[in-house]
KETORFI-188593 format. One record per residue (C-alpha): residue in three letters; chain; x, y, z. Coordinates in nm, 2 decimals. Example, Ala and Ser with C-alpha at 12.3 -4.5 7.8 and 13.67 -1.06 7.14 Angstrom:
  bakol  mido       X       Y       Z
    ALA     A    1.23   -0.45    0.78
    SER     A    1.37   -0.11    0.71
***
This chain:
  bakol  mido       X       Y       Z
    UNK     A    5.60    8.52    1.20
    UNK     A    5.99    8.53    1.19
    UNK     A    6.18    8.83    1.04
    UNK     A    6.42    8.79    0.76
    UNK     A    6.71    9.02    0.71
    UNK     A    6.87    9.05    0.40
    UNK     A    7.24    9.22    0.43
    UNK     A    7.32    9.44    0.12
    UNK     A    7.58    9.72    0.06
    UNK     A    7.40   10.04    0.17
    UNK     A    7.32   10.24   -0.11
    UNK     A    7.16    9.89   -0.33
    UNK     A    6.89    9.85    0.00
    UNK     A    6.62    9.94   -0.30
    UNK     A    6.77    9.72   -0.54
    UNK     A    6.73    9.38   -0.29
    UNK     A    6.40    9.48   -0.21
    UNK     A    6.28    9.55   -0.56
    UNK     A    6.39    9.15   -0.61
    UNK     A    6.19    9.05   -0.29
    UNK     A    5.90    9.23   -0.49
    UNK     A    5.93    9.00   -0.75
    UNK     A    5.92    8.72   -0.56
    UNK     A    5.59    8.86   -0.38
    UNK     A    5.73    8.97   -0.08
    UNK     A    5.64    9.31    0.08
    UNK     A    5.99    9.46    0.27
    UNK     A    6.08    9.74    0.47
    UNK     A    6.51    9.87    0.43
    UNK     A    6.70   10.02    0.69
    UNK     A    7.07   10.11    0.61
    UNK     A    7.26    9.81    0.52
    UNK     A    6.97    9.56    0.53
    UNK     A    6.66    9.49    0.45
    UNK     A    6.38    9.33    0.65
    UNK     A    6.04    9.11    0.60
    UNK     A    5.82    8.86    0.76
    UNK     A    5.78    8.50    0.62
    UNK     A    5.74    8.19    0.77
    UNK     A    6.07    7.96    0.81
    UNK     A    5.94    7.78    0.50
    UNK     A    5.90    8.03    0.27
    UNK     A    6.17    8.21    0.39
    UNK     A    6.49    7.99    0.43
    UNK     A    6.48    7.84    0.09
    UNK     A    6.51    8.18   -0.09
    UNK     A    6.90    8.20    0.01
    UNK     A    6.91    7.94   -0.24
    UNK     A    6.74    8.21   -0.52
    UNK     A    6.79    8.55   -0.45
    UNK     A    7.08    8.71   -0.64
    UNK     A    7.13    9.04   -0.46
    UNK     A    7.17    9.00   -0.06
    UNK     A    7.52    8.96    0.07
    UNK     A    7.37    8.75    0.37
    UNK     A    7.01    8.60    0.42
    UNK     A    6.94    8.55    0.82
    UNK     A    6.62    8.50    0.99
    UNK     A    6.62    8.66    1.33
    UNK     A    6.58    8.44    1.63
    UNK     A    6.55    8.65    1.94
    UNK     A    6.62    9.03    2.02
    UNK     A    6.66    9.19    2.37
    UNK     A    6.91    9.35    2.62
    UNK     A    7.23    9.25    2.70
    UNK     A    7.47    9.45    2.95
    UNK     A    7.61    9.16    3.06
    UNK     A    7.73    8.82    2.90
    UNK     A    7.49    8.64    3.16
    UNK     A    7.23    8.83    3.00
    UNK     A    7.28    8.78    2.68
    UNK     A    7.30    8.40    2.80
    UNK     A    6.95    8.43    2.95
    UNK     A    6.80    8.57    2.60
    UNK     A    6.98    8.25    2.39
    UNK     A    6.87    8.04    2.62
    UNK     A    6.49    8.10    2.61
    UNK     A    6.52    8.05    2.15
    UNK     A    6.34    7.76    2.04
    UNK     A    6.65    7.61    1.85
    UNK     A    6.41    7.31    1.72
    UNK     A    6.38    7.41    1.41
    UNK     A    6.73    7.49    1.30
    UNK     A    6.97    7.20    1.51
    UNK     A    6.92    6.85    1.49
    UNK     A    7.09    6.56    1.72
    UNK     A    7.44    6.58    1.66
    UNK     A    7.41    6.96    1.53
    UNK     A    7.65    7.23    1.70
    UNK     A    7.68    7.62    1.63
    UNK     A    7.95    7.80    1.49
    UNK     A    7.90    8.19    1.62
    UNK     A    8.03    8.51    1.49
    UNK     A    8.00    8.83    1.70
    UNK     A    7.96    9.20    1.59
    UNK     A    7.97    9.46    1.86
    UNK     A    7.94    9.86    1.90
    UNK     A    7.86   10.10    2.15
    UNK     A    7.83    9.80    2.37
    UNK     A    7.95    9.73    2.70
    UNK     A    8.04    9.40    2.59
    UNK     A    8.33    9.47    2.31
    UNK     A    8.50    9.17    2.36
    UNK     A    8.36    8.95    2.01
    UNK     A    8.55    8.61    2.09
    UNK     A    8.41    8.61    2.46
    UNK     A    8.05    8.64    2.28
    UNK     A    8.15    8.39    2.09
    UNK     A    8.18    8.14    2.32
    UNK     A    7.91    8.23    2.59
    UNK     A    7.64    8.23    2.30
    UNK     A    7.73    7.87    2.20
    UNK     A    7.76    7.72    2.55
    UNK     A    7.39    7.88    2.58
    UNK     A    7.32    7.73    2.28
    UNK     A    7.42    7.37    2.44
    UNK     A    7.23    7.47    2.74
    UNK     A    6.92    7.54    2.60
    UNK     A    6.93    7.18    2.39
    UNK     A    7.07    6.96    2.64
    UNK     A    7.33    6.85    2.32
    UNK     A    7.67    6.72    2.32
    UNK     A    7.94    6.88    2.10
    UNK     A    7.94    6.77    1.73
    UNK     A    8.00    6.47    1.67
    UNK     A    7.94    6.44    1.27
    UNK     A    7.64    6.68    1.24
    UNK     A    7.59    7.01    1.11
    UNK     A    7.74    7.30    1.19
    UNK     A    7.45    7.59    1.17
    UNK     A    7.58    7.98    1.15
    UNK     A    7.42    8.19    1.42
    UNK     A    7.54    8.61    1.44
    UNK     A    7.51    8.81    1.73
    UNK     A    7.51    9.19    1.64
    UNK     A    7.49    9.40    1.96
    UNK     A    7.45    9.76    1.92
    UNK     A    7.38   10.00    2.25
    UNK     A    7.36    9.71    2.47
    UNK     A    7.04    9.55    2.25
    UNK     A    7.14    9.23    2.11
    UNK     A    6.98    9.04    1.78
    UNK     A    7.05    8.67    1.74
    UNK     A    6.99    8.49    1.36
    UNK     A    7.06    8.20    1.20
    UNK     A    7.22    8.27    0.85
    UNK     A    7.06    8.05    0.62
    UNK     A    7.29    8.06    0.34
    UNK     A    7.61    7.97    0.54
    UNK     A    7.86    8.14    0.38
    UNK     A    7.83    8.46    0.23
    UNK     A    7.57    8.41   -0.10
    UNK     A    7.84    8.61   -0.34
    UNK     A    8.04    8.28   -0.29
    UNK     A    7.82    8.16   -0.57
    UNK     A    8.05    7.81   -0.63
    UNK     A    8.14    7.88   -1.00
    UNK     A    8.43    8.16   -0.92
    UNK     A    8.73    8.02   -0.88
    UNK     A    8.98    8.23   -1.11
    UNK     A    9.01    8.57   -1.03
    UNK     A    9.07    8.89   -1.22
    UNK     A    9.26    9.23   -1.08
    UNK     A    8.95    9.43   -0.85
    UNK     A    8.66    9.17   -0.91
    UNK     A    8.30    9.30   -0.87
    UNK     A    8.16    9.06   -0.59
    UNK     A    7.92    8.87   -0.75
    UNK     A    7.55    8.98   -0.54
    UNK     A    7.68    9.31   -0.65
    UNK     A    7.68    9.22   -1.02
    UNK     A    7.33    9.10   -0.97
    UNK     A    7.21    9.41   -0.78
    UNK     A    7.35    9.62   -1.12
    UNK     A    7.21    9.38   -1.36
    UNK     A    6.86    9.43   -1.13
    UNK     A    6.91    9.82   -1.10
    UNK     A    6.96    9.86   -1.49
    UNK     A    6.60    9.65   -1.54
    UNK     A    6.77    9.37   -1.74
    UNK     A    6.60    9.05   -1.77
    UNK     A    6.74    8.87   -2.07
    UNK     A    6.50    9.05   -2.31
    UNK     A    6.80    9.22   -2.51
    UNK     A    7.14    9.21   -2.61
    UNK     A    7.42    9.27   -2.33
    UNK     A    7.84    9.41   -2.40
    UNK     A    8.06    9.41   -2.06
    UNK     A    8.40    9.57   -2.25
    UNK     A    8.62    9.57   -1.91
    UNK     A    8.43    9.19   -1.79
    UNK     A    8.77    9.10   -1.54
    UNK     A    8.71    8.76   -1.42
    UNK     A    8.37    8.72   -1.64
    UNK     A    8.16    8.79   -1.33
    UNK     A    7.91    9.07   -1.49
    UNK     A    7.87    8.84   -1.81
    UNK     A    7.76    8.52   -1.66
    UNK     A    7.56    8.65   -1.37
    UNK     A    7.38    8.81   -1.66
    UNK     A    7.37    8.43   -1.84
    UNK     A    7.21    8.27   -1.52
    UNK     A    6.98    8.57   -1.43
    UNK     A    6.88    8.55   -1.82
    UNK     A    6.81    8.16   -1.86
    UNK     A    6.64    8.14   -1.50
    UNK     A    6.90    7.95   -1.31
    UNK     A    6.98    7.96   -0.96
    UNK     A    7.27    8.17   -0.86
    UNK     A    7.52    7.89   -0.76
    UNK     A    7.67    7.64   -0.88
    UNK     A    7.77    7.34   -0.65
    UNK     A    7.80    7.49   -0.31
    UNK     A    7.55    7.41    0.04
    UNK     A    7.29    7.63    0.21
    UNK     A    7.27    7.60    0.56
    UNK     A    6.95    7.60    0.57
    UNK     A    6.87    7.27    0.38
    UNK     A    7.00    7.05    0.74
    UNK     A    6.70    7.26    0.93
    UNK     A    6.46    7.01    1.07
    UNK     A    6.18    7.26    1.02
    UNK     A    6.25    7.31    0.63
    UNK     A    6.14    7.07    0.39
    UNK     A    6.44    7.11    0.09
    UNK     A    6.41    7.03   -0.26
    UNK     A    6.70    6.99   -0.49
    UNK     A    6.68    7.22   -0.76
    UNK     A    6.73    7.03   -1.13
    UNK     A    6.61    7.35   -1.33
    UNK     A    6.78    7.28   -1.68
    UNK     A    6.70    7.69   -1.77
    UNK     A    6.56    7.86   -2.07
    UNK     A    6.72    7.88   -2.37
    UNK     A    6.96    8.22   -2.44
    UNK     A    6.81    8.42   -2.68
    UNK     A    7.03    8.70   -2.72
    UNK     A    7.41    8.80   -2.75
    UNK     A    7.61    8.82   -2.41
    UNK     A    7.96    8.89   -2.47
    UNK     A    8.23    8.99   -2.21
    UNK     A    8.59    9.16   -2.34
    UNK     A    8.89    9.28   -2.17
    UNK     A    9.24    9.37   -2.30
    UNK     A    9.40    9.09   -2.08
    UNK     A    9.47    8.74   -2.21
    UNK     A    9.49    8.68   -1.85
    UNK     A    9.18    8.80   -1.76
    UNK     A    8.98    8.69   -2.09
    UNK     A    9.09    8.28   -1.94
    UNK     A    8.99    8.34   -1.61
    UNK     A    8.66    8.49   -1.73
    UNK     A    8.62    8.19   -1.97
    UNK     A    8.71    7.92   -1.67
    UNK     A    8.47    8.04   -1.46
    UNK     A    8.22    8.03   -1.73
    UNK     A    8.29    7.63   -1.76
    UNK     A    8.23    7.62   -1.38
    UNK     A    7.94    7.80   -1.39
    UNK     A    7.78    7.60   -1.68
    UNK     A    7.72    7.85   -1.91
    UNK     A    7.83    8.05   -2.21
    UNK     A    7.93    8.36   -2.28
    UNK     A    8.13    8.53   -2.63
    UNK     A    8.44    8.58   -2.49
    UNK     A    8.71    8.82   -2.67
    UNK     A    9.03    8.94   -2.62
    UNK     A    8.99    9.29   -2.75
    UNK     A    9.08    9.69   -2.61
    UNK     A    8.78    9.90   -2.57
    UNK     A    8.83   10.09   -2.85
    UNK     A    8.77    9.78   -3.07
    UNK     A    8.48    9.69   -2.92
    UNK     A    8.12    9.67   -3.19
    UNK     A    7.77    9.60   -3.05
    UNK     A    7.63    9.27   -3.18
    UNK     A    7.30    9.38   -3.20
    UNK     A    7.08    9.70   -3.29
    UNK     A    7.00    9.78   -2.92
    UNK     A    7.09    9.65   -2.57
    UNK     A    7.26    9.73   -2.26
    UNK     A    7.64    9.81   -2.19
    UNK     A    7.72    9.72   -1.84
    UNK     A    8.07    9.73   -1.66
    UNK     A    8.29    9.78   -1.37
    UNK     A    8.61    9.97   -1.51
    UNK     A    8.89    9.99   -1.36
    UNK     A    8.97   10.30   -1.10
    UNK     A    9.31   10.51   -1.10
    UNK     A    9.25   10.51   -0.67
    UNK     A    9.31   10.10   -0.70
    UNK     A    9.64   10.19   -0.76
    UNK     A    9.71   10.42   -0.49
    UNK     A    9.56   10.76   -0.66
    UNK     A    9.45   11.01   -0.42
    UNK     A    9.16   11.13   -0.65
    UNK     A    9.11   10.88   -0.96
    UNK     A    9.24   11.15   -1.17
    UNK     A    9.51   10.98   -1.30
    UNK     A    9.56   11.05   -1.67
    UNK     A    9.55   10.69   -1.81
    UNK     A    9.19   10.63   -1.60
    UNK     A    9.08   10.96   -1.78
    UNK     A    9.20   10.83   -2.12
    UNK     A    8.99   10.49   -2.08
    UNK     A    8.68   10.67   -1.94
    UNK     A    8.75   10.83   -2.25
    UNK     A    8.79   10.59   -2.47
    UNK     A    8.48   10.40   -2.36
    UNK     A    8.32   10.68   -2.38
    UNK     A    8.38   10.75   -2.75
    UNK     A    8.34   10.44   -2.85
    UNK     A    7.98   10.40   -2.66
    UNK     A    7.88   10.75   -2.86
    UNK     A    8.03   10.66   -3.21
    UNK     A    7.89   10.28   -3.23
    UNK     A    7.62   10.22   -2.97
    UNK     A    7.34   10.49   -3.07
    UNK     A    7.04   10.34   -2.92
    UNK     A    7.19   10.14   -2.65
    UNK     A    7.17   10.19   -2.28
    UNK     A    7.51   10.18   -2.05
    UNK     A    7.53   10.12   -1.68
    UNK     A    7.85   10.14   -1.57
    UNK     A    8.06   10.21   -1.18
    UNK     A    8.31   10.50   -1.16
    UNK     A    8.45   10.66   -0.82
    UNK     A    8.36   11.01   -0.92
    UNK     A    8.22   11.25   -1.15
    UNK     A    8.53   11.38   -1.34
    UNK     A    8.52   10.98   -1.49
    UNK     A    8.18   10.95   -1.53
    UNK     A    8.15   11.26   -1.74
    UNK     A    8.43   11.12   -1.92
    UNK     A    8.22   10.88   -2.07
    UNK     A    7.88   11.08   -2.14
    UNK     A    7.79   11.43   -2.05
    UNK     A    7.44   11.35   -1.96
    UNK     A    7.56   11.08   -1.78
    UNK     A    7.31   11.04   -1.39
    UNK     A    7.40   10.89   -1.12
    UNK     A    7.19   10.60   -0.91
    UNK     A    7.34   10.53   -0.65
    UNK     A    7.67   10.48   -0.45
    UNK     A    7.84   10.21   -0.27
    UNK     A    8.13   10.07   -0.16
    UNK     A    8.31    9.82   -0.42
    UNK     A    8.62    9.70   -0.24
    UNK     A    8.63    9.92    0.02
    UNK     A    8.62   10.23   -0.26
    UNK     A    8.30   10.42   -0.24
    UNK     A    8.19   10.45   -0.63
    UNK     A    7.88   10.59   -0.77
    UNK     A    7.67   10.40   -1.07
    UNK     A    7.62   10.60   -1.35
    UNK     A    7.37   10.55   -1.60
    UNK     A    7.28   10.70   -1.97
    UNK     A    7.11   10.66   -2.27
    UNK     A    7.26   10.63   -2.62
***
């Protein structure tokens, strides 16, 4: 039975696996990924569903190669039936360490003329082009054929962009972590670009995570597709997103449109911020003082906000739950005392932790 990988963030490895649970699916996570066995039927199609992953690959074929010839050999002897039709060609990208071959263009270009060895095609001529990745680590290499395409945080529906955006898989993987489900009310006071908000709105109503866009797997000749039509669920509870930026508040709200869903947008500082129910859950991504070139994120206007959002969470949201990032300690406390961490990850290429408390 083929293996699956599912590329996440390490640190949120738990997080992507707790989602294959509730799909049914037994996993096993190694740093950065995680891993489970499922036909190509059952398996491909979930790119189109899961939230969390970064990429979703099924591996093809795994074995040394110390030489380019080898690692010819080992793509020659795939079965590439299921994934390329007549007409179909490969586009390849390489990933190398600890390797004798280091060179990820020459890879490249020896893995797809294999490819065209081992299926007797010409080049394209109008079909497909399928994603194949070749990682070779200490001379072992693993082949896979991504069956999203491009990466799955390129949900379709984010187009305007806010200043440090929260890839969207990652939103999911917080909205997962903090065990929300649509069940209760939901505040993002710093929401940027609006991603936090209406992930939350699609995860909430039940619809797919994007909007528009193709999967590569839906051109495999081995995987029946279905289009999806889900209309969703009704919304049954408050989701609003706020930031202090006009800027950001229309870029937030554009998205929205794209993505086919509504959220109560406002233009407000996080000082003015009141819940708009009894209980719920606070989520966010604030912004971090090393963004802007601090050393240590202990810039005093990042303290003030942490602050401030941490006042206002004590004063007006008793009985709510926040889950919120911050790069370090000295901000988390900021906001609550008894403030835990999760988990950490890197958010931009800035390690940050996610911090969680009860009100």
């Amino acid at each position: 039975m083929p293996t699956f990988l599912a590329a996440i963030a390490p640190g949120l490895e738990p997080v992507v696996q707790r989602e294959l649970a509730d799909h049914g699916i037994r996993s096993h996570a190694e740093p950065g990924q995680v891993r489970c066995e499922l036909t190509l039927q059952q398996g491909a199609p979930l790119a189109a569903v899961l939230r969390t992953p970064g990429r979703w690959q099924v591996e093809v074929a795994r074995g040394p190669a110390r030489s380019l010839e080898q690692l010819a050999v080992l793509v020659r002897r795939v079965d590439w039936s299921p994934f390329l039709r007549p007409g179909d060609a490969v586009t390849v990208k390489a990933t190398t360490q600890r390797s004798r071959l280091r060179f990820a263009d020459a890879i490249e270009k020896k893995t797809a003329l294999a490819v065209r060895d081992a299926t007797s095609r010409a080049r394209n001529r109008g079909g497909a082009s399928v994603p194949v990745r070749v990682h070779i680590a200490d001379d072992e290499a693993v082949l896979s054929v991504d069956c999203g395409g491009e990466l799955l945080h390129r949900r379709g529906w984010r187009q305007a962009t806010a200043k440090a955006p929260i890839r969207e898989n990652l939103a999911a993987a917080l909205l997962v972590m903090a065990g929300w489900n649509g069940d209760e009310a939901l505040v993002d006071p710093f929401c940027g670009a609006g991603t936090l908000p209406i992930e939350a709105v699609r995860l909430a109503r039940g619809l797919p995570p994007g909007v528009g866009r193709d999967y590569a797997f839906t051109t495999f000749p081995a995987v029946r597709h279905k289009e999806s039509r889900a209309h969703g669920q009704p919304l049954l509870v408050p989701i609003v997103g706020s930031d202090r930026n006009p800027g950001a508040v229309a870029a937030a709200s554009d998205n929205a449109a794209r993505a086919r869903v509504r959220v109560d947008w406002r233009q407000l500082d996080v000082a003015d911020i009141e819940p708009p129910a009894p209980t719920g859950l606070v989520i966010s991504n604030p912004p971090y003082g090393v963004r802007v070139g601090e050393r240590d994120g202990g810039h005093a206007d990042m303290a003030g906000i942490y602050a401030s959002f941490g006042r206002v969470l004590r004063e007006r949201f008793e009985g709510w739950r926040a889950l919120f990032l911050a790069p370090h300690e000295r901000l988390a406390l900021r906001v609550h005392r008894d403030a835990a961490q999760l988990t950490a990850f890197k958010n931009g290429g800035i390690r940050v932790g996610v911090w969680a408390v009860e009100l």
